[in-house]
The first five atom37 places (N, CA, C, CB, O) and aatype in JSON, in Angstrom:
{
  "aatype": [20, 20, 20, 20, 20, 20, 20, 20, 20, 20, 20, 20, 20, 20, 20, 20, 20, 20, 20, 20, 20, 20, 20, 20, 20, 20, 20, 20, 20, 20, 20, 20, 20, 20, 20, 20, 20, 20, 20, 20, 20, 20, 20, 20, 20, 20, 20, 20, 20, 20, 20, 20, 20, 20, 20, 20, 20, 20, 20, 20, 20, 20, 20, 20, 20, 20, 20, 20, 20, 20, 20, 20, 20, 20, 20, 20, 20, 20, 20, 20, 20, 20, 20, 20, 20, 20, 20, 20, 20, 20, 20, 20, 20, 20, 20, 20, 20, 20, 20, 20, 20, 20, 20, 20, 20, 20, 20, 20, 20, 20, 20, 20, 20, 20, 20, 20, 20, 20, 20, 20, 20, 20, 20, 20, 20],
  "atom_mask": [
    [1, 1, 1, 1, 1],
    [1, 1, 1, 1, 1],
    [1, 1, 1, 1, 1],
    [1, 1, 1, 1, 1],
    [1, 1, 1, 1, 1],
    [1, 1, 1, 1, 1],
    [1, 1, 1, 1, 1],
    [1, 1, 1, 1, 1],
    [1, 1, 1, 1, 1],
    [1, 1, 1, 1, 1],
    [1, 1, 1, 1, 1],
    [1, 1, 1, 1, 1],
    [1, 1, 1, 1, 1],
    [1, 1, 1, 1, 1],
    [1, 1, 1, 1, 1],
    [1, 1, 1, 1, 1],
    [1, 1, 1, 1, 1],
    [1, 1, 1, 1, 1],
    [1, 1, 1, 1, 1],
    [1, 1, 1, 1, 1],
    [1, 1, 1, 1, 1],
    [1, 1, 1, 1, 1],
    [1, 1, 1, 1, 1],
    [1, 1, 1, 1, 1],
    [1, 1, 1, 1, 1],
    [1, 1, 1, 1, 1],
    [1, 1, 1, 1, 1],
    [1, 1, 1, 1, 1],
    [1, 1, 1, 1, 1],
    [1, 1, 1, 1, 1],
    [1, 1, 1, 1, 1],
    [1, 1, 1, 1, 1],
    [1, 1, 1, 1, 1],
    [1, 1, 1, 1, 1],
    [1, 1, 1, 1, 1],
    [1, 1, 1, 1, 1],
    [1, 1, 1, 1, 1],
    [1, 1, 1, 1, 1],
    [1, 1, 1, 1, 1],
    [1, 1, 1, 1, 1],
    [1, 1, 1, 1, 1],
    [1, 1, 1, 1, 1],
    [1, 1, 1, 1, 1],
    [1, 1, 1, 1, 1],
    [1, 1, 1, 1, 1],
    [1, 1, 1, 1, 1],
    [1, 1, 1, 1, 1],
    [1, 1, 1, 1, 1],
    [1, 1, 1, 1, 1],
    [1, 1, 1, 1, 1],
    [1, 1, 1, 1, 1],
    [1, 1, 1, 1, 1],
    [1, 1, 1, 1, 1],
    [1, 1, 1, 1, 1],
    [1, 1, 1, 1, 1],
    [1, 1, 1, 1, 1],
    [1, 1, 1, 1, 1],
    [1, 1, 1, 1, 1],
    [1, 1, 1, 1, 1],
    [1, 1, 1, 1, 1],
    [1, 1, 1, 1, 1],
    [1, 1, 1, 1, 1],
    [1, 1, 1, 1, 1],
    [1, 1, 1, 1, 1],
    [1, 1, 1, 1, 1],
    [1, 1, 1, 1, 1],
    [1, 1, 1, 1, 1],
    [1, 1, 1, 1, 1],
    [1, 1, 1, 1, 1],
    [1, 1, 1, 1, 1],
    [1, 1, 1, 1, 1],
    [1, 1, 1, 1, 1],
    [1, 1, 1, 1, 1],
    [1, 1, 1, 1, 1],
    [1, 1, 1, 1, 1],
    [1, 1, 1, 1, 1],
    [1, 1, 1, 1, 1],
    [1, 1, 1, 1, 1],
    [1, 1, 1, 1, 1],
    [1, 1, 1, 1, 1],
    [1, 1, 1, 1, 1],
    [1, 1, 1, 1, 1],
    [1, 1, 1, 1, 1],
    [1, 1, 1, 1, 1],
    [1, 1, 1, 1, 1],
    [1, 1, 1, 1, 1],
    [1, 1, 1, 1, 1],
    [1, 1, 1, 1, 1],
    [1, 1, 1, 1, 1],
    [1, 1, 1, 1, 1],
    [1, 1, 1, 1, 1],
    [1, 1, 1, 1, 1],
    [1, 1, 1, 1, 1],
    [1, 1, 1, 1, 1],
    [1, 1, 1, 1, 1],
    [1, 1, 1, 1, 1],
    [1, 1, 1, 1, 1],
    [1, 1, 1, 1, 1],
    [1, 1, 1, 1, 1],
    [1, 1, 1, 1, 1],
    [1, 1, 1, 1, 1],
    [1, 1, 1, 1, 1],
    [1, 1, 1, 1, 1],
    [1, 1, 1, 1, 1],
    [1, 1, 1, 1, 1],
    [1, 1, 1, 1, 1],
    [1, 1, 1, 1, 1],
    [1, 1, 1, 1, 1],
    [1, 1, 1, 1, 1],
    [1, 1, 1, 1, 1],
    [1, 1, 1, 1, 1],
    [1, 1, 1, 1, 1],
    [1, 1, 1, 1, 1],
    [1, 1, 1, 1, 1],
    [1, 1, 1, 1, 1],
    [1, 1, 1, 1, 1],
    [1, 1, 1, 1, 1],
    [1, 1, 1, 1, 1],
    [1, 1, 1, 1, 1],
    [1, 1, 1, 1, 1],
    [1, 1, 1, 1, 1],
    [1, 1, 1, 1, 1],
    [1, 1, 1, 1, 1],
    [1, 1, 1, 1, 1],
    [1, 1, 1, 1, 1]
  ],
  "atom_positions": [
    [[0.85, -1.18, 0.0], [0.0, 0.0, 0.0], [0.89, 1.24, 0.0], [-0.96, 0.0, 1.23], [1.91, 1.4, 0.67]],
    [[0.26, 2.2, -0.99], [1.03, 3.64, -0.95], [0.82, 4.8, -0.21], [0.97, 4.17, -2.02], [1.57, 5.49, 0.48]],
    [[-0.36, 4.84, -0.5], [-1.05, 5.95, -0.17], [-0.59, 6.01, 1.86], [-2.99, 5.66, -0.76], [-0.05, 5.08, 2.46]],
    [[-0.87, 6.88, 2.26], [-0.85, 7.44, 3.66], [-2.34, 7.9, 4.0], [0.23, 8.72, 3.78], [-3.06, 8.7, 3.41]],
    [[-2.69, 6.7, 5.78], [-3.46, 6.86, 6.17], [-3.45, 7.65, 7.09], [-3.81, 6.12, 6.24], [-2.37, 7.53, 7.66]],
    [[-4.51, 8.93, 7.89], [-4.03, 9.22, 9.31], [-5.03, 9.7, 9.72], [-2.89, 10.07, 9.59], [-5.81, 10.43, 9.11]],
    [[-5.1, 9.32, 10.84], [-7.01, 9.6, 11.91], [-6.88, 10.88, 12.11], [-7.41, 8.76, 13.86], [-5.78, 11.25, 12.53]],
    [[-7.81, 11.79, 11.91], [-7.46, 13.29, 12.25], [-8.69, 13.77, 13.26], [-7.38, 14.34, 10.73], [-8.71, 14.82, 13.9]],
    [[-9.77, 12.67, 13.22], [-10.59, 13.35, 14.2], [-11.39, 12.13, 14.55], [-11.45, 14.67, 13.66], [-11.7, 11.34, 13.66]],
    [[-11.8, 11.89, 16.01], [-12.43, 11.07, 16.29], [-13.8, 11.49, 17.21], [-11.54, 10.27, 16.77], [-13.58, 12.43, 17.97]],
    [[-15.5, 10.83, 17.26], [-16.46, 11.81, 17.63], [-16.57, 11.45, 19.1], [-17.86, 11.76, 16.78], [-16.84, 10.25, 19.09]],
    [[-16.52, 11.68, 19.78], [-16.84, 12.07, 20.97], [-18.09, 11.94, 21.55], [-16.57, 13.14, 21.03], [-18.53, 13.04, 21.23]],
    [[-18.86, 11.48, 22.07], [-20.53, 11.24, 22.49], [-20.39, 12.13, 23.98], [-21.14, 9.15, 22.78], [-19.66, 11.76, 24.89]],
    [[-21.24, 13.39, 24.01], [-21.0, 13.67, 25.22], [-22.75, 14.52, 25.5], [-19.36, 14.64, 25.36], [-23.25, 15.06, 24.51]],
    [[-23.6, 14.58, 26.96], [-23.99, 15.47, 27.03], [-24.29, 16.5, 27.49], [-24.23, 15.34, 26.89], [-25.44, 16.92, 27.62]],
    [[-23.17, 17.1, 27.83], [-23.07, 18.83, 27.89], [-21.82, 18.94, 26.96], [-22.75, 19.65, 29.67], [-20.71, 18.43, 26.99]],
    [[-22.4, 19.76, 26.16], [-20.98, 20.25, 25.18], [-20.18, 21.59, 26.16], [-21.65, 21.06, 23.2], [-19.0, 21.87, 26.34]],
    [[-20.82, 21.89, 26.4], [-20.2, 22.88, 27.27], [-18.91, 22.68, 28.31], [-21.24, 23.27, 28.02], [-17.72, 23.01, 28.38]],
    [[-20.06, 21.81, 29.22], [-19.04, 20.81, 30.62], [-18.23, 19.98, 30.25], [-19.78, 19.82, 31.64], [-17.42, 19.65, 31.12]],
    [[-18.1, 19.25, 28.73], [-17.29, 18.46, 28.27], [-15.83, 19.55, 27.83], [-18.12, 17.6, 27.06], [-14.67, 19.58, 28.22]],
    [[-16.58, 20.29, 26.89], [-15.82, 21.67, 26.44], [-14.32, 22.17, 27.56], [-17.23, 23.08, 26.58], [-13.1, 22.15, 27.37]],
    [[-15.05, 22.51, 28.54], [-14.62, 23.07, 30.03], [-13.9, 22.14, 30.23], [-15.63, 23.31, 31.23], [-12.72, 22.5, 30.25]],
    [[-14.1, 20.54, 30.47], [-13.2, 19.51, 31.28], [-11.94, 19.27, 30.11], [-14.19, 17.85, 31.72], [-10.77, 18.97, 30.36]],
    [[-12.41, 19.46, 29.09], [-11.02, 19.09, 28.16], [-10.21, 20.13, 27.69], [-11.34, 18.38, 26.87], [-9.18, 19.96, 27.03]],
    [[-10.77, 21.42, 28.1], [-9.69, 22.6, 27.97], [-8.86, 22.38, 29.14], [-10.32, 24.18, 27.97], [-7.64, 22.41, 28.98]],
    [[-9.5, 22.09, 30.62], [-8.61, 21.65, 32.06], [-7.56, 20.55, 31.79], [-9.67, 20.98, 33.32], [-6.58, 20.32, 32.49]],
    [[-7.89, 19.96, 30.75], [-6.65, 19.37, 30.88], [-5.67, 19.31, 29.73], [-6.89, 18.15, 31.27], [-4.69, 18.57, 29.58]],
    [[-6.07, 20.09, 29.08], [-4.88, 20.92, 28.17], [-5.22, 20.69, 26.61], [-3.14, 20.26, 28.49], [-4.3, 20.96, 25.84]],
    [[-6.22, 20.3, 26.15], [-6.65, 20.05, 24.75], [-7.04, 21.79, 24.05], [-8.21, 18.82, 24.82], [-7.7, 22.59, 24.71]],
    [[-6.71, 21.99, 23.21], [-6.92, 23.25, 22.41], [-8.61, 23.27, 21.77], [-5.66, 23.24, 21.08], [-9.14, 22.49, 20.98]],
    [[-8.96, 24.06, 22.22], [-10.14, 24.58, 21.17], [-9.74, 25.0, 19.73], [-10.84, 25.88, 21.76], [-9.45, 26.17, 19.48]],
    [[-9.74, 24.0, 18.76], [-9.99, 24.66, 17.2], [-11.01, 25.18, 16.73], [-9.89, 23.89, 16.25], [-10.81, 26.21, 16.08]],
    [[-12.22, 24.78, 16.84], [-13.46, 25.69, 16.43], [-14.69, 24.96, 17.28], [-13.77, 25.69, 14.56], [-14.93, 23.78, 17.55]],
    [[-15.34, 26.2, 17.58], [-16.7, 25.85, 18.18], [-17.39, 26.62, 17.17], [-17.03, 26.26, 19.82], [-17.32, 27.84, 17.0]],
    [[-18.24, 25.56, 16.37], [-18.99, 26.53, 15.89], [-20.77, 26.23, 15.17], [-17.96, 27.06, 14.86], [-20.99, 25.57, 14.15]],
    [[-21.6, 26.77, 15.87], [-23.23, 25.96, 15.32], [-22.98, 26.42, 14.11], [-25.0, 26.47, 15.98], [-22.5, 27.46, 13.66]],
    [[-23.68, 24.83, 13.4], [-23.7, 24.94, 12.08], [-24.96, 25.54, 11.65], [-23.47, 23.72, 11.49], [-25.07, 26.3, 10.68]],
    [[-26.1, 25.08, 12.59], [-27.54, 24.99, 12.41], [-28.15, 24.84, 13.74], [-27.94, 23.85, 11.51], [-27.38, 24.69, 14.69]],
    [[-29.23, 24.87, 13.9], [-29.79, 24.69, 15.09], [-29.54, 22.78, 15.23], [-31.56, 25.4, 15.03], [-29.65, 21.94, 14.33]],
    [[-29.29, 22.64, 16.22], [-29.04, 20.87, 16.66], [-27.78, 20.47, 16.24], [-30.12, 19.71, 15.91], [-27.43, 19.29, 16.31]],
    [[-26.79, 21.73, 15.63], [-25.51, 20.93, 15.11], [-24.4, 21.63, 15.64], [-25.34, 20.84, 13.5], [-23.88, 22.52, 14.97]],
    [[-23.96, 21.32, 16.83], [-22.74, 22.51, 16.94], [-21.64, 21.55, 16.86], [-22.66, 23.59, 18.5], [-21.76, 20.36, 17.14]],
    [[-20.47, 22.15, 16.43], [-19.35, 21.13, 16.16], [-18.25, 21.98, 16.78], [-19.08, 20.66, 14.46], [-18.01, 23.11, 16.36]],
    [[-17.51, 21.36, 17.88], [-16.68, 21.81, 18.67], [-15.19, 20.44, 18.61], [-17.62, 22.1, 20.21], [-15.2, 19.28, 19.01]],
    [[-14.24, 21.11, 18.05], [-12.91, 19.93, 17.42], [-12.31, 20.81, 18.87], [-11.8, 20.12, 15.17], [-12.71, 21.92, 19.22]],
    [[-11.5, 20.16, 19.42], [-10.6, 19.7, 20.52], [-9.43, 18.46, 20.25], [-11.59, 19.23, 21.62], [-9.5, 17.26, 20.01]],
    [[-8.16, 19.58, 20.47], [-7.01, 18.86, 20.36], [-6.17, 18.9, 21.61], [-6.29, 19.32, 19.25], [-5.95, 19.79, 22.44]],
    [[-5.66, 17.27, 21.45], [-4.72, 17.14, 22.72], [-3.02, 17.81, 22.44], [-4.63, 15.29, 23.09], [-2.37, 17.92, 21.41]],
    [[-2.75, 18.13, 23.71], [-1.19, 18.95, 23.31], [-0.4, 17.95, 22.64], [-0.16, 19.53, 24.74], [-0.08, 16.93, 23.24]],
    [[0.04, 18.22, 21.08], [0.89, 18.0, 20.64], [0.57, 16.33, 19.57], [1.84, 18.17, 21.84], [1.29, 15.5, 19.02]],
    [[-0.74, 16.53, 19.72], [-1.47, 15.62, 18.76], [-1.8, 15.95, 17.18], [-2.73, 15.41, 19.38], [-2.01, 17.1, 16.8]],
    [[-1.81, 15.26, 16.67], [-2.24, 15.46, 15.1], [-3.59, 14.63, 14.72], [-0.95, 14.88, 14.06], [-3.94, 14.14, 13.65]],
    [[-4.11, 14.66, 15.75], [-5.44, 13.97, 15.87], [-6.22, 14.68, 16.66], [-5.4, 12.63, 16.38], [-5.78, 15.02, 17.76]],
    [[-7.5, 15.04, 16.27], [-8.37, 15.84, 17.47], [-9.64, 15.11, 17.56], [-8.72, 17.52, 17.13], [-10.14, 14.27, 16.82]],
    [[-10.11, 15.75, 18.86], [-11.41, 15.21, 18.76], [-13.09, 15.86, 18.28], [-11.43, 14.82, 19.97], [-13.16, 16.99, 17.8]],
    [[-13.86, 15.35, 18.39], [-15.0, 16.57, 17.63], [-16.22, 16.1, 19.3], [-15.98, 15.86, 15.12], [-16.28, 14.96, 19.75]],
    [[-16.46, 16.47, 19.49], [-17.79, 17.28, 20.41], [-19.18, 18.03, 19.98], [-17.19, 18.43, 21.1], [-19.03, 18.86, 19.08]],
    [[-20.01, 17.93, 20.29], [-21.18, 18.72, 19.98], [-22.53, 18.05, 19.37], [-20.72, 19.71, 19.05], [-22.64, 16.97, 18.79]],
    [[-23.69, 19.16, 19.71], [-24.9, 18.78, 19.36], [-25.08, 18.49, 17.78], [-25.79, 19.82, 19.85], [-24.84, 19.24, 16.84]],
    [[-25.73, 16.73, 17.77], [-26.15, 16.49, 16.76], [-24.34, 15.57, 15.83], [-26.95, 18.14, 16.23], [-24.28, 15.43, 14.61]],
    [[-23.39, 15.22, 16.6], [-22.15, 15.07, 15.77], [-22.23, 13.48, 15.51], [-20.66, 15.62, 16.59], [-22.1, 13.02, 14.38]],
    [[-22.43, 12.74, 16.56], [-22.67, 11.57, 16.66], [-23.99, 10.87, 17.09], [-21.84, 11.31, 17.27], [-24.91, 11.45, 17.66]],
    [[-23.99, 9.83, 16.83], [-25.51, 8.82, 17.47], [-25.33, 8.19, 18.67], [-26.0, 7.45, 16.53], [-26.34, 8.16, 19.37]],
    [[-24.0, 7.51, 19.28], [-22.95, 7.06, 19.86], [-23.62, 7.12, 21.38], [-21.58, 7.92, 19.5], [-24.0, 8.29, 21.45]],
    [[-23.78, 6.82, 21.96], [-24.12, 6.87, 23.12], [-23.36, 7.65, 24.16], [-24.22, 5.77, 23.38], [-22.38, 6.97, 24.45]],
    [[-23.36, 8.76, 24.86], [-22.52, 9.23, 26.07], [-21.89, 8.22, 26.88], [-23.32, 9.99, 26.98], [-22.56, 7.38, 27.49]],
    [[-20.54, 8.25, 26.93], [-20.01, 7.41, 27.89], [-19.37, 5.97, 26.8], [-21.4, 7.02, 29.16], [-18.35, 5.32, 27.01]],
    [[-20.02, 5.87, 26.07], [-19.15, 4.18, 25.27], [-18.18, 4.64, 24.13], [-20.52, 2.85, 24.26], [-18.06, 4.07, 23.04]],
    [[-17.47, 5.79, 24.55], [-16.41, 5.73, 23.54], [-14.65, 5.97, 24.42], [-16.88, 7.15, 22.29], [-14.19, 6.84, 25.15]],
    [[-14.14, 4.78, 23.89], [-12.86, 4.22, 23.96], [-11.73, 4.86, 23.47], [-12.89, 3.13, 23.41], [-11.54, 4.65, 22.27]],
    [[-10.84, 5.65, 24.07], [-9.61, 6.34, 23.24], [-7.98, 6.23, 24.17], [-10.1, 8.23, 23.0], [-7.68, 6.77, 25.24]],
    [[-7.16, 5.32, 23.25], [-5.91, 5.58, 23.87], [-4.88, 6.66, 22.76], [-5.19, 3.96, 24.18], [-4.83, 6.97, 21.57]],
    [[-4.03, 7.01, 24.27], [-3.28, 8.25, 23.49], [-1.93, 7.77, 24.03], [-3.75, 10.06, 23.95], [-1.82, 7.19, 25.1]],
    [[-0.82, 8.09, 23.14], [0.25, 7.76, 23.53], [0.76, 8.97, 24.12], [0.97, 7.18, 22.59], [0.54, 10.09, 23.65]],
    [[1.7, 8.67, 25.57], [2.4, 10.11, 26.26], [3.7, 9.64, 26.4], [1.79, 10.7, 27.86], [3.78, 8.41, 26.42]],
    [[4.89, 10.32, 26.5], [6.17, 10.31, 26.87], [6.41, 9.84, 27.96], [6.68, 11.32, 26.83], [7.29, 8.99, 28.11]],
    [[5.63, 10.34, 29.0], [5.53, 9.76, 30.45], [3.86, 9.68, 31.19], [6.57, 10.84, 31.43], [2.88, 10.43, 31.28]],
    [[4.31, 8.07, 31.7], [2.67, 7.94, 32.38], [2.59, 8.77, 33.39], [2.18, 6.48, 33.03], [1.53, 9.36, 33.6]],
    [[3.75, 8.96, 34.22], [4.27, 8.94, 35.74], [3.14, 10.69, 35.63], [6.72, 8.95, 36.14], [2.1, 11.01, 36.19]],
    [[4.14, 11.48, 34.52], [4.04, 12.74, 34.17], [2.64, 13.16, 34.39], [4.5, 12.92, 32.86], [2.19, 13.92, 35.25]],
    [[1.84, 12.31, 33.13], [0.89, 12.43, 32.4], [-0.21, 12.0, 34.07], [1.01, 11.34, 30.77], [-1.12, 12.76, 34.39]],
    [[-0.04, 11.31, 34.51], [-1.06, 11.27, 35.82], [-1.12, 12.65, 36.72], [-0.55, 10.01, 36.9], [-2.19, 12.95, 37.24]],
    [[0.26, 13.67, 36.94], [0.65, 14.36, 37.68], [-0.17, 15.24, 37.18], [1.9, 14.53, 37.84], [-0.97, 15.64, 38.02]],
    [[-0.31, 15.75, 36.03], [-0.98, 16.83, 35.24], [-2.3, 16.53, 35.29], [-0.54, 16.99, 33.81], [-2.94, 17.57, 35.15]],
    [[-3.19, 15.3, 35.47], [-4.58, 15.06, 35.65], [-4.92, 15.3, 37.27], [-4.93, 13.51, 35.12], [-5.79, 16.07, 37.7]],
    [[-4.34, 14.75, 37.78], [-4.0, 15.32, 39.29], [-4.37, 16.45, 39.68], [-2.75, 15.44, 39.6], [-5.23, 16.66, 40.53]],
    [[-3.43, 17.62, 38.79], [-3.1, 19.16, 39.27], [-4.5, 19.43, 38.4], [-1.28, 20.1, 38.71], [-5.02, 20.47, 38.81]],
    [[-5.08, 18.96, 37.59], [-6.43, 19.34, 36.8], [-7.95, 18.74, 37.7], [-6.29, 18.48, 35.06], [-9.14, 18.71, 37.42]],
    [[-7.52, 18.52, 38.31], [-8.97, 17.58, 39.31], [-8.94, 17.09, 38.99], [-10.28, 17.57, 39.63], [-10.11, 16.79, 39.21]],
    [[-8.36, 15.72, 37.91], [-9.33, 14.93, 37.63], [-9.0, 13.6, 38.05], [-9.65, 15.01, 36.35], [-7.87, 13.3, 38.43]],
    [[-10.02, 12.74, 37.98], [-9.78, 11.12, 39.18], [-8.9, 10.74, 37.81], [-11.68, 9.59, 39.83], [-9.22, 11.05, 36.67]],
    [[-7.71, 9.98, 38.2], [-7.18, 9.57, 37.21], [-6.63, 7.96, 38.65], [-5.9, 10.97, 36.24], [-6.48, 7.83, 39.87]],
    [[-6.56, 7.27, 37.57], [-5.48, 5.53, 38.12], [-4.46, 6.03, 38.54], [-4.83, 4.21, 36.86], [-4.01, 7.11, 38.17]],
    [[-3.88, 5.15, 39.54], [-2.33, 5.17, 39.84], [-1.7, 4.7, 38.16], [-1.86, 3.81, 41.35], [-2.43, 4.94, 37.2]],
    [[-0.52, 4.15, 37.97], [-0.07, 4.13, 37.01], [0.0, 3.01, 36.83], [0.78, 4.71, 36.85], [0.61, 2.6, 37.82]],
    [[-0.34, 1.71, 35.85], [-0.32, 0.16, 35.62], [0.83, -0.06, 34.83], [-1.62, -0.46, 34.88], [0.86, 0.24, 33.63]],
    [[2.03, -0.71, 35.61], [2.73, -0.83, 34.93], [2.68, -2.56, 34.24], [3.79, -0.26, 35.61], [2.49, -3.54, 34.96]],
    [[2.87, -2.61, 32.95], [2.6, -3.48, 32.22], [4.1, -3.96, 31.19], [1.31, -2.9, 31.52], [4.76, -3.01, 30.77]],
    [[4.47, -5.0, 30.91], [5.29, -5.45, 30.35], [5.33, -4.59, 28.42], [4.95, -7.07, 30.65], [6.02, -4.97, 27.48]],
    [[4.88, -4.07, 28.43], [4.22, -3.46, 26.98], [4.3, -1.69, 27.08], [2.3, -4.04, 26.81], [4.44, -1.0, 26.07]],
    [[4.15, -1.03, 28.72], [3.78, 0.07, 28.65], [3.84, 0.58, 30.14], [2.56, 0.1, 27.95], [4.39, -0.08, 31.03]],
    [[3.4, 1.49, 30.3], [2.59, 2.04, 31.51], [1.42, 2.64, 31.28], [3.25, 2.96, 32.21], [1.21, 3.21, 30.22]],
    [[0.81, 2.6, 31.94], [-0.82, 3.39, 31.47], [-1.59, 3.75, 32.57], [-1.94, 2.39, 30.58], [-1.51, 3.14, 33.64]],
    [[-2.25, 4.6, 32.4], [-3.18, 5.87, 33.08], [-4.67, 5.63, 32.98], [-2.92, 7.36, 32.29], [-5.03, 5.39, 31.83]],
    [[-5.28, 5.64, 33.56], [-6.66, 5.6, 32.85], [-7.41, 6.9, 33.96], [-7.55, 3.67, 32.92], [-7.16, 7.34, 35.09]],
    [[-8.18, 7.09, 33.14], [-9.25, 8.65, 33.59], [-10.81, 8.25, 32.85], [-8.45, 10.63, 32.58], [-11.11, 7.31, 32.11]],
    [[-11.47, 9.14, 33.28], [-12.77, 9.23, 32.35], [-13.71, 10.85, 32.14], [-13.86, 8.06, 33.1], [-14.07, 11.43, 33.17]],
    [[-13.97, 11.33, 31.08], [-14.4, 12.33, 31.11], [-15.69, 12.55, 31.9], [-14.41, 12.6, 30.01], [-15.99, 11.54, 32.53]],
    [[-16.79, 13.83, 32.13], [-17.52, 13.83, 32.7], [-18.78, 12.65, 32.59], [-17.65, 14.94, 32.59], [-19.43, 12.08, 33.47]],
    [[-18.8, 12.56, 31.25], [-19.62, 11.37, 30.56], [-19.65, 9.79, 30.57], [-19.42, 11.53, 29.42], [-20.61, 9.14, 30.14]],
    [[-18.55, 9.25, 31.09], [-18.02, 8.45, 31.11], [-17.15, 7.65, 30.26], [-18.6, 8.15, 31.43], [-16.79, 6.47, 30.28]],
    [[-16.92, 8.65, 29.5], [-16.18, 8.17, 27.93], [-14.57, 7.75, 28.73], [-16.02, 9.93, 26.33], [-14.11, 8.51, 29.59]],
    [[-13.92, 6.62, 28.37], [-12.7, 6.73, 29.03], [-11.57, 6.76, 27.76], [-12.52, 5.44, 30.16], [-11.74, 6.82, 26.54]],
    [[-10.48, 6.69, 28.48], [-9.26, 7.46, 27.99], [-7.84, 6.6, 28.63], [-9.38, 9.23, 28.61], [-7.3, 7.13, 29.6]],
    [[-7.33, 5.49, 28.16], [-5.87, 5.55, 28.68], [-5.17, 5.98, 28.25], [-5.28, 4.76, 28.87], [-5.59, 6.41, 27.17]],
    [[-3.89, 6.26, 28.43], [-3.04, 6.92, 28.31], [-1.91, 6.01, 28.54], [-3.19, 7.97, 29.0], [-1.88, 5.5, 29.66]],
    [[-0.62, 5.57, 27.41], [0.11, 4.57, 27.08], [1.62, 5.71, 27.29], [-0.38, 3.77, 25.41], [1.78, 6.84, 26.83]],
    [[2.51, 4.9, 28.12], [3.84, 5.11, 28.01], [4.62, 3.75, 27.72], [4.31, 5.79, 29.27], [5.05, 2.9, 28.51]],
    [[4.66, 3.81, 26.07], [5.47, 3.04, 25.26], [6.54, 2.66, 25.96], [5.83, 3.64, 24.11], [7.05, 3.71, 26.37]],
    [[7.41, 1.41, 26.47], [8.38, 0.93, 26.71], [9.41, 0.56, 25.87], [8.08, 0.23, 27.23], [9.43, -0.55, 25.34]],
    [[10.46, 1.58, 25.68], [11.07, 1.62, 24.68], [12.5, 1.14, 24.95], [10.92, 2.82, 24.16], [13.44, 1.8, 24.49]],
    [[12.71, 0.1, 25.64], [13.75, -0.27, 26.35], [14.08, -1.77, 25.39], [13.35, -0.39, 28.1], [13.21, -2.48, 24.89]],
    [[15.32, -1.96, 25.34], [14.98, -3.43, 24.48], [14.55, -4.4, 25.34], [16.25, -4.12, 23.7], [14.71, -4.43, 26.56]],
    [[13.85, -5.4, 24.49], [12.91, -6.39, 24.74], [11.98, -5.81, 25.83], [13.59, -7.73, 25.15], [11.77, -6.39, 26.89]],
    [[11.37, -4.45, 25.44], [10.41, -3.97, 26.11], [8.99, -2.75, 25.68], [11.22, -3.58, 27.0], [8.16, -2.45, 26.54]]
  ]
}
């Protein structure tokens, strides 16, 4: 295969766009656009620091149920990456360390969850 694939946005099921809005600016995701398209359609993209993938939010974006959507993100450090959910309120896991990784897990207001992977880049690790 030639061509180049790459996820640039994934939808988000949430309901308060607002309180979702609010909890993912707290923990450091960028607002790219909030913006109603129409009445029942507002589309609000949210990016994580230093991602090339964002997420989308808002009335009318998905069918998806609040709370059943699944997203891992890769971080440099789990240890880190817990410290900063911490200093943001938010309930985050101690850190699971795993033969594969370390990982974080959190959940937004909705219950949508989120781990968070520190790649083990050690040989045979």
């Amino acid at each position: 295969m030639t061509s180049t694939w790459k996820i640039e946005l994934i939808p988000v099921p949430v309901t308060d766009v607002d309180r979702a809005k609010a909890f993912y600016e707290r923990i450091g995701f960028n607002t790219d656009h909030d913006y109603q398209v129409r009445e029942g359609l507002r589309f609000v993209q949210l990016t994580p620091p230093g991602s090339a993938c964002s997420i989308v939010i808002g009335d009318g974006i998905t069918e998806k149920t609040p709370g059943s959507q699944e997203i891992q993100v890769v971080v440099a450090d789990a240890h880190d990456a817990r410290k900063e959910l911490i200093a943001a309120e938010v309930e985050a896991s101690e850190v699971d360390v795993q033969p594969w990784g370390d990982f974080v897990y959190f959940r937004d207001p909705d219950g949508n969850s989120w781990s968070l992977q520190a790649i083990d880049r050690r040989p045979n690790g």
